[in-house]
C-alpha positions, 0 to 999 in steps of 0.5 A, a space after each residue: 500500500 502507499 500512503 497518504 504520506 508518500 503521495 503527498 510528502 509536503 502536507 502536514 495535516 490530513 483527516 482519516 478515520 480510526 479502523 482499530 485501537 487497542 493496548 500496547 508496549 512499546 519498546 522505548 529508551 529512557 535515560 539510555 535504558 531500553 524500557 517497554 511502556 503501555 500505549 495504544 497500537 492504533 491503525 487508520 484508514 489512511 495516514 499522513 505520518 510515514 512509517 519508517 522504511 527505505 533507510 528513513 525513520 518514521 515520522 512524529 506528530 500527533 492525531 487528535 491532539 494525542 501524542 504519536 510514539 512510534 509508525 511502523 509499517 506492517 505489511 500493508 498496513 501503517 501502525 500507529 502507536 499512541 499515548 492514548 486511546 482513540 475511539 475506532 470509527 471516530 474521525 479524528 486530524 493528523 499532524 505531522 512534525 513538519 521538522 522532523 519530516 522535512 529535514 528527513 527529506 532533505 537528507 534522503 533526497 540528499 542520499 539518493 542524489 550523491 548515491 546517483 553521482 558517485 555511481 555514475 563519476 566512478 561506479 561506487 555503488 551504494 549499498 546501504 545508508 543510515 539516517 542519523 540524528 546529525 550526520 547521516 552515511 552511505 556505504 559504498 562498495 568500494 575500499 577508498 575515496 580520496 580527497 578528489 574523488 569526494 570534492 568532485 562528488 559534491 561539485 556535482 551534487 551542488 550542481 543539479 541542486 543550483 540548476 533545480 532539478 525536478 524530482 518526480 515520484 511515479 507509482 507501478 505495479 510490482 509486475 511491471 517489466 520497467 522496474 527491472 531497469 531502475 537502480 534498487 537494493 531490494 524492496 522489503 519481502 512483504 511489500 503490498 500494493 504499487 511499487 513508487 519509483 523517485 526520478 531525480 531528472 536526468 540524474 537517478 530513478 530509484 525504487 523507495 519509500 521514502 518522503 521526497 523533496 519535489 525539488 533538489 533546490 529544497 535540498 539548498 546544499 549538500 557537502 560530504 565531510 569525511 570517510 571511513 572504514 565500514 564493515 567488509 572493506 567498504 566505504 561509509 561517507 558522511 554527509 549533510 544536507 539543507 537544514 542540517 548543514 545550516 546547523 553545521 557550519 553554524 555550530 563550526 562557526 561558533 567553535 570557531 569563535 571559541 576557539 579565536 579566544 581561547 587561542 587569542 587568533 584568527 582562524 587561519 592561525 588555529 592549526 598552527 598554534 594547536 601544534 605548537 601547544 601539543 608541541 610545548 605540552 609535550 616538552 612539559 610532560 616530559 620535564 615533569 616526569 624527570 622531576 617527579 623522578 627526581 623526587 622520588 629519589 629524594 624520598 627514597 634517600 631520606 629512607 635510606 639516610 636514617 639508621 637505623 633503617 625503619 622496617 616499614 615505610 608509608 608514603 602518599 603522593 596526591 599527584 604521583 602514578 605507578 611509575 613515580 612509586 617503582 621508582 621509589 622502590 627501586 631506589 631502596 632496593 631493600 626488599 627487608 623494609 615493607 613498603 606501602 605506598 600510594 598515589 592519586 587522589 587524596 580521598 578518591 581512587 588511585 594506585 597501591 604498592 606493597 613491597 618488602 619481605 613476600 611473607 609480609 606482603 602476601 599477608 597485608 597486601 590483600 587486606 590493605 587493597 580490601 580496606 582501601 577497597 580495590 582490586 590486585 595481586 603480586 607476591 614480593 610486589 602487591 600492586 592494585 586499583 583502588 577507590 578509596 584512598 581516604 582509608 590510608 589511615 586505617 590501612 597503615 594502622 592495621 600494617 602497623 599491628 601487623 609488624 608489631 605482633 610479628 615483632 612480639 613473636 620473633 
């Protein structure tokens, strides 16, 4: 069946009568949880909301003032799921969210002409796309496009959308032999009734589904952004189209604004000065790690300096790592004084090294890690993740009446 929908892709309001409603669930996600919530599966004599088909989403709006949660298609039929009841054989008004549904067929028209162009340029032919919340793409069934190759595509592109290029929509019956030359991906295997083929003059006829444009000049511009690697040793390219790229450069523009104060320049500078601060930060990364070594020398050398040499030594450094602990402990390198050192936030997660006699640190090495609340092993070296570094306190008294009974016993 085609839909009201289909047929007149550019009208937002449509009045039908209601053939069956009865309740639902409806798979759904809240807060990023896939949850199912009661609704109302509701299906009309005709809708003007396209259930999603052919690569494009399903459309938004509202029937009779009532909120619509989701179109899908079902065979012939376009079915409806609702917040709330509606009573079968009522007529009742259809609304589309004219946003959402145009902007879809801005992207998809969009879709079928750089699908069209990059054919016909270089034989890349498409074999699925998707059509995202922000940046759609279309799988092309080649291992590369170059720089060239997309820049060509898109000057094309631009092109037919400058030169208004009609874009035609004609219905046939599934058995007509001139279906046969027209480009498609299959349709779906319970498709019913007429088959709608959408002409982009002189540029592409394709079998679908899907909402149209009338015209590329509604497309207004489209622009390819980049490629990359999909499954199969295809090519997926990102694109955007009317409205969508309005936004895009819109949103560029204001990183770019950001950016001349953060940068105090002028965009041409921006590269520039990026790699110059990458530069510099990394110059100061590795002068740090040489200080911190450094320090970690010192304080091992405070330890060795004492006499007589304490049997345990505790040791937290807020900013410090794993590899400013090694340190430390290499340069001791006593394996009769036990060790218990920290590194990371003062009262959240951080790192835990015990070292010292492996008696020793098979017995606390595990219960230290339990009380600062993490997870570990290693036998001269008990090494670990843990989450609650504000313990420390607790875990050095509890060493400490460990070293104390040992002493008693000897």
């Amino acid at each position: 069946m085609v839909f009201y929908c289909q047929r007149h892709c550019y009208d937002t309001k449509y009045t039908t009568k209601v053939v069956s409603c009865k309740p639902a669930k409806l798979d759904t996600l809240v807060d990023g949880k896939k949850k199912k919530i009661a609704c109302y599966e509701v299906t009309f004599e005709d809708t003007i909301l396209f259930p999603e088909g052919g690569g494009q989403p399903d459309d938004r709006g509202t029937v009779g003032g009532v909120a619509v949660l989701r179109v899908v298609r079902r065979g012939g039929e376009a079915v409806h799921y609702l917040a709330e009841a509606l009573e079968e054989g009522a007529t009742i008004t259809q609304e589309v969210d004219w946003t959402r549904r145009h902007d879809h067929m801005q992207q998809h028209s969009g879709q079928h002409l750089i699908t069209a162009v990059a054919d016909d340029l270089y034989g890349y032919a498409t074999t699925s796309w998707y059509l995202a919340e922000a940046v759609s793409h279309i799988e092309l069934d080649t291992d590369k496009v170059t720089e060239e190759e997309m820049a060509k595509i898109e000057e094309i592109a631009n092109q037919k959308i400058r030169e208004a290029t009609p874009v035609s929509i004609v219905e046939y019956e599934a058995s007509d032999p001139k279906l046969k030359e027209i480009r498609t991906r299959g349709l779906p295997e319970d498709v019913v009734g007429p088959v709608r083929v959408v002409t982009i003059e002189g540029v592409d006829a394709n079998m679908c589904c899907g909402t149209h444009v009338r015209n590329l000049a509604d497309l207004q511009a489209v622009k390819l952004l980049h490629t990359e690697k999909g499954k199969g040793g295809r090519i997926l390219l990102f694109f955007v189209a009317g409205s969508r790229l309005l936004r895009y450069f819109g949103e560029c523009v204001g990183r770019e604004r950001q950016l001349n104060t953060l940068l105090h320049s002028c965009p041409a500078d921006h590269i520039r000065l990026v790699e110059k601060n990458q530069k510099d930060l990394k110059t100061c990364q590795k002068s740090l790690r040489e200080a911190f070594k450094d320090l970690a020398v010192c304080e091992a050398k405070a330890v060795l300096a004492q006499e007589p040499r304490p049997p345990v030594f505790f040791h937290h450094r807020r900013d410090g790592d794993s590899d400013y602990l090694s340190v430390i402990i290499n340069e001791i390198n006593d394996e009769s004084v036990l060790k218990m050192l920290t590194a990371g936030e003062d009262k959240g997660p951080g790192t835990l090294v015990v070292h010292g006699p492996p008696t020793l640190v098979a017995q606390v090495g595990p219960r230290v890690c339990e009380i600062l609340e993490g997870r570990g092993g290693g036998k001269t070296r008990f090494s670990a993740k843990v989450t609650r570094l504000g313990k420390r306190k607790e875990a050095e008294k509890y060493v400490l009446a460990v070293m104390d009974s040992s002493v008693t016993e000897s």
